[in-house]
N, C-alpha and C positions, 0 to 999 in steps of 0.2 A: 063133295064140292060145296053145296051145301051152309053142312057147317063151318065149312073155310069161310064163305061168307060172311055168315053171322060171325062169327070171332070177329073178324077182319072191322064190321060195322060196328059189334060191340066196343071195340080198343078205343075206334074213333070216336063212340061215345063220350066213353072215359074218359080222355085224351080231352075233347073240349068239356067237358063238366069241370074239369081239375083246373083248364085255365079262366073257365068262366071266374071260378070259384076262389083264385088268388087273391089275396089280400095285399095290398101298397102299403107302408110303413116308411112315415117322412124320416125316422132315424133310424139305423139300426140296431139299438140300443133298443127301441119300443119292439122291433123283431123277434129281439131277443126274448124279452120279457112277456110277450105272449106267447111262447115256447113252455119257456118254465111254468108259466102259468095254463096252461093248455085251457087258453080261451080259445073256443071254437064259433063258426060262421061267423068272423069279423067281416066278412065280405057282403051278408047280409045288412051291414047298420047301416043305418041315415047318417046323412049330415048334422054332425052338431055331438051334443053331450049321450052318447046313451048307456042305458044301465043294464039288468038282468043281470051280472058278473059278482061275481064277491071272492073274496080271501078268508078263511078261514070265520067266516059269519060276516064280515066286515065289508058294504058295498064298496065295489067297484065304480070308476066312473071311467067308460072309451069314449073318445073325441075324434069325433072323425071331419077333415076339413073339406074344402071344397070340392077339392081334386080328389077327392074319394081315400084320401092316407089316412090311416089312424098316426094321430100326431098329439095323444096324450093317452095313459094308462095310468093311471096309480088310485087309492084310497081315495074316496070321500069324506074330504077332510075340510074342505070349503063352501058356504053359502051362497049363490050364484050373487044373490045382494052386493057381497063385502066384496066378490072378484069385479062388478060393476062401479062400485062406488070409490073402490081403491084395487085401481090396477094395480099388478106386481107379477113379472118374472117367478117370485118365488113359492106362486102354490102349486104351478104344473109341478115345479121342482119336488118341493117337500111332499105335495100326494105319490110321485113317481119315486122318488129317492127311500119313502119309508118302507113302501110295499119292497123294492127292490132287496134293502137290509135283509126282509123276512123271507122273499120268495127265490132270492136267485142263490143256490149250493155256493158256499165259500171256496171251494177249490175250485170252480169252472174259472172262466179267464175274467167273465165280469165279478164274480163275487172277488178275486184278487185285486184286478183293478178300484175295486171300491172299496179297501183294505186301505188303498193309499187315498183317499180322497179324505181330505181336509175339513174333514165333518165331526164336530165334537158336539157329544150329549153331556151337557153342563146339568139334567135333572131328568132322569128317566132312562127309557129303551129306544128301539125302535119298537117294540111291543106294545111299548106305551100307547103309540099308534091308538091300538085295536080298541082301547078305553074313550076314544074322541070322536065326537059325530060334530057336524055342523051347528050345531048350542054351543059347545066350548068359544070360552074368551081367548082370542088371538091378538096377540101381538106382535110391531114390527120394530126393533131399532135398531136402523141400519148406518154407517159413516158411508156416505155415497163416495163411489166408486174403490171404497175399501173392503167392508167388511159387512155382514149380517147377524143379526143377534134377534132368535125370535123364540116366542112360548106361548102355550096356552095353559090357561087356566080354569078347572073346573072348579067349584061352590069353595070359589074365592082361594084357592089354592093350584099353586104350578106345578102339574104334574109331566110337563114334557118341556125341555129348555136346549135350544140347539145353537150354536157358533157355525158359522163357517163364510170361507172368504166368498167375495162377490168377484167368484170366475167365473168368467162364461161357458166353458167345458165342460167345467163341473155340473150349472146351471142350467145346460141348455143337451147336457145329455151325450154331447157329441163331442168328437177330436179336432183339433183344427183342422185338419184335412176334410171332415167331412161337412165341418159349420164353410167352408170354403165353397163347396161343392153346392149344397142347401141356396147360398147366397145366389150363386150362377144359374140355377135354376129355376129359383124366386123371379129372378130381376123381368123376365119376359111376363113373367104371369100377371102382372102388374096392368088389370084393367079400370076397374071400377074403386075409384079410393078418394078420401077429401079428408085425407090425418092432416093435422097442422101444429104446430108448435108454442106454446102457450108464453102468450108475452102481452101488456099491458099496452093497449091501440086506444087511447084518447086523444080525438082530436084535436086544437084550440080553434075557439072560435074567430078569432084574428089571425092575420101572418100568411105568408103565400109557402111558405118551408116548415119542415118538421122533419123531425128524428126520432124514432121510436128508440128510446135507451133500454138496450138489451144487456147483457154480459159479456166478460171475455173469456177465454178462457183460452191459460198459461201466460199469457201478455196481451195488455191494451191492445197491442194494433191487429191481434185475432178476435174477433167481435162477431153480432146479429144484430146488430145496429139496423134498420130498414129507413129507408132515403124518400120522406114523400115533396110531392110539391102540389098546389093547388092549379089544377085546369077545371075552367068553365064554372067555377064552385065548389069542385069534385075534388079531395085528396085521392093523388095514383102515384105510383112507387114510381121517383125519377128511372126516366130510360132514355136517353140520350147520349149521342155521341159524343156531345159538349161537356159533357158531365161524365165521363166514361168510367172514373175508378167509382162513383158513387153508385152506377149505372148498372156495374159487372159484379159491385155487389150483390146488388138485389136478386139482377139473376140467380146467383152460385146460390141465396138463401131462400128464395121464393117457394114455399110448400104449395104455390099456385103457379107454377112457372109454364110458358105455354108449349104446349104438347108437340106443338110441330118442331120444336128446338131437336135435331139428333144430337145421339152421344157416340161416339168411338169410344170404347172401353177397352184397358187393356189389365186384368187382373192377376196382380203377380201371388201367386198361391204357394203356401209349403214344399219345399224339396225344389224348387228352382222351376215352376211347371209356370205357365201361364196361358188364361184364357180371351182370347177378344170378341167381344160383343158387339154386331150395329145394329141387332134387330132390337135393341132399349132403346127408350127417349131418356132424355135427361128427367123427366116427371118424374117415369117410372124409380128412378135410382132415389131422387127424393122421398118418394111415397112408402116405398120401402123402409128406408132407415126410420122414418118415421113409425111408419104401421110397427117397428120395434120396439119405440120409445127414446130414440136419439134426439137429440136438440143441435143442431147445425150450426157452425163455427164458421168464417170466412175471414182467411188473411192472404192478402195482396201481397203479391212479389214484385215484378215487374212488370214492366212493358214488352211483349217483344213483336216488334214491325206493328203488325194490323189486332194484336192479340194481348191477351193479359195473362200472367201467371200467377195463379194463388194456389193454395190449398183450403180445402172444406175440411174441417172435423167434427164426421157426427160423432158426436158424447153422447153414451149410454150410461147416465150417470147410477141405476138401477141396477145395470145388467154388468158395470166393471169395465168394459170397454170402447174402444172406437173404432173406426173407420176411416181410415185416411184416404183422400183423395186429391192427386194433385191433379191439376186442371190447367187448360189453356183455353180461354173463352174470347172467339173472335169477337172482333167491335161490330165486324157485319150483319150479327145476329139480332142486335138493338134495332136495327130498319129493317129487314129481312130474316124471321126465323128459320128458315128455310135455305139460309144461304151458304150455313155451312155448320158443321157439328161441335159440339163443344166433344175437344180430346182430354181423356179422365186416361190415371193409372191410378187403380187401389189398390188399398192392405186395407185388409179385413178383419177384423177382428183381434186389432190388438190390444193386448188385456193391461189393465192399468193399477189393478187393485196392488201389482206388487213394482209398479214404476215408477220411477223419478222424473217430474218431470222437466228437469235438466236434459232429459235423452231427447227429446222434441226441442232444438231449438229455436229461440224465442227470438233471437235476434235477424233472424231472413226475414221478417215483417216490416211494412209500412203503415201508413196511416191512410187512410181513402180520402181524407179533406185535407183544402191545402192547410 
C-alpha cells in the first residue's frame, strides 16, 4: 500500500513539473523550429532577447515577450543598434527564415512548405548564413508594399543577396488563419502603449484653423489629414458636432484617441468564421496596428441617422499589407464617450504586394470639407 502511495505522489509529481515546465510559442511555426532544433528549458528564459543556443557554432538568439511566448528563433544576424535605429519586419524574418533553410528536414511538411516560398538567393546559400556575424554591412531595398531586395557585404564584397516578395505569411511566419487568430488575441492585451504615426505638426503662429497635410492613399478623399482649431491659445483636434465630418475624422485617426470610447468588433476571418469583441476599446485597435507599423487612412461614406460610415485603412507599407475596417461612429461620442460604441467590421490582413488597386474602390469616398 505503501508503494501505491508513493507511485500515486510520484506521477503527481511529474504530472505538475511537466506543466510547470511547458513552453508558449506565439506561432507555431517557432514550435516547430524548437523541435527540430531541440532547444531545451525555453520555459526557464526571461523576458526579452536571450542566448546560450547556437546552430552548428553559429549563436542563437530566443525572444521571449511579455506573456512569457518565445516569439523569435533564428541566427544572429543583426546588431541591436541597427534593429533600434531602423526598424524593419525583415530581421525576425531573415534570422528565422535562414536557420530554418538549414535546420528544418526537406521532406517534413515545413521543409516542403518552404520549397514553395518565394525566396530567391540572387548571390550565396542559405549556409552563407553561417559566414555573417553582426559586423557584416547590411542592406535594404525595398519597393514598399511590393517587394524586398536585401544583402550583405563582407571586406567590401556581397556575399549573401536575397529577393523576395513583401508577404506577410511569408514574413510573419504564419497562415492567414493563424495571423487572424494572433490579431484576436492581441487586441485585449493592449494595455500600456503611446505608438503614434509619423507626420509633420507645425503649428502657424497666426489663424485660429489648421490642417496637418498628410497623404492619401488609393484617392484624395481617403486621407490622415488631422483637423485642428485654436481654443484659449491652444491647438486641439476639432471635435464637435458642428463640424461633424471633420470631427469623425479625427476620431477614426487619433493614435490618442480617448480610452473610454468602446468598440463592438465584428471580425470576419478565413473560411466564413467570425469573431466579436466588446472587451476592446477602440484605443486598444489603434495601438495595435500601430505597435505593427501601419499608418491609418480614413475615408467617409455617408451619413446614416445619428452616425457616419467610413472606412480606416491601416497600411503596412513594410510588411505588404492592410487592415480594413469599416466603421460606424456615432455623433454621440463627440459630447459623451461613453455614450455609445464605435461598431467596426474587419479584414485582416489583406496582402497587397500582389493587388491592384482598382479591387478597393476609390469611388465610395467623399471629401470631409465642404
Amino acid at each position: 500500500m505503501t508503494l501505491r502511495i508513493l507511485s500515486i505522489l510520484t506521477g503527481l509529481l511529474l504530472a505538475g513539473s511537466l506543466l510547470a515546465g511547458t513552453t508558449s510559442f506565439a506561432t507555431q511555426r517557432l514550435r516547430e523550429m524548437s523541435q527540430y532544433l531541440h532547444l531545451e528549458q525555453l520555459d526557464t528564459l526571461h523576458v526579452g532577447d536571450n542566448g546560450g543556443y547556437s546552430y552548428r557554432g553559429k549563436p542563437l538568439v530566443v525572444r521571449v515577450n511579455e506573456w512569457r511566448e518565445v516569439e523569435h528563433i533564428g541566427l544572429k544576424l543583426f546588431d541591436d543598434k541597427l534593429r533600434q535605429l531602423y526598424p524593419s519586419p525583415v530581421y525576425d524574418f531573415l534570422e528565422r527564415h535562414l536557420l530554418e533553410r538549414m535546420a528544418v528536414p526537406v521532406d517534413s511538411e515545413s521543409g516542403i512548405r518552404m520549397f514553395w516560398d518565394k525566396v530567391f538567393f540572387n548571390v550565396g546559400s542559405p549556409e552563407t548564413a553561417l559566414q555573417i556575424d553582426t559586423t557584416a554591412t547590411f542592406t535594404d531595398n525595398h519597393l514598399d508594399l511590393k517587394v524586398y531586395h536585401v544583402a550583405w557585404t563582407m571586406n567590401k564584397k556581397v556575399i549573401l543577396e536575397m529577393t523576395f516578395d513583401m508577404d506577410w505569411q511569408l514574413i510573419s511566419g504564419c497562415t492567414e488563419i493563424e495571423l487572424e487568430q494572433n490579431f484576436v488575441r492581441s487586441l485585449p492585451r493592449v494595455r500600456e502603449s503611446n505608438h503614434t504615426w509619423l507626420r509633420t505638426l507645425v503649428f502657424p503662429d497666426d489663424g485660429e484653423e489648421f490642417i496637418t497635410q498628410g497623404n492619401f492613399f488609393i484617392t484624395p478623399f481617403v486621407q490622415n489629414n488631422l483637423y485642428y482649431t485654436r481654443k484659449d491659445g491652444d491647438w486641439q483636434l476639432v471635435k464637435s458636432p458642428q463640424r461633424a465630418t471633420q470631427s469623425v475624422s479625427n476620431l477614426a485617426l487619433d493614435a490618442n484617441v480617448d480610452k473610454e470610447i468602446g468598440f463592438h468588433l465584428i471580425v470576419d476571418r478565413y473560411g466564413y468564421q467570425r469573431d466579436t469583441l466588446t472587451t476592446a476599446n477602440y484605443w486598444q485597435f489603434m495601438q495595435l496596428c500601430l505597435s505593427e507599423g501601419c499608418v491609418p487612412y480614413f475615408g467617409l461614406k455617408d451619413k446614416n441617422g445619428n452616425a457616419y460610415d467610413g472606412t480606416v485603412f491601416m497600411v503596412n507599407r513594410r510588411g505588404g499589407y492592410l487592415h480594413l475596417l469599416s466603421v460606424r461612429i456615432p455623433l454621440s461620442i463627440l459630447d459623451d464617450p461613453k455614450s455609445a460604441p464605435i461598431e467596426g467590421r474587419l479584414y485582416a490582413y489583406i496582402p497587397l504586394f500582389n493587388v491592384s488597386d482598382k479591387i478597393i474602390n476609390p469611388q465610395n469616398y467623399k471629401p470631409k470639407t465642404p
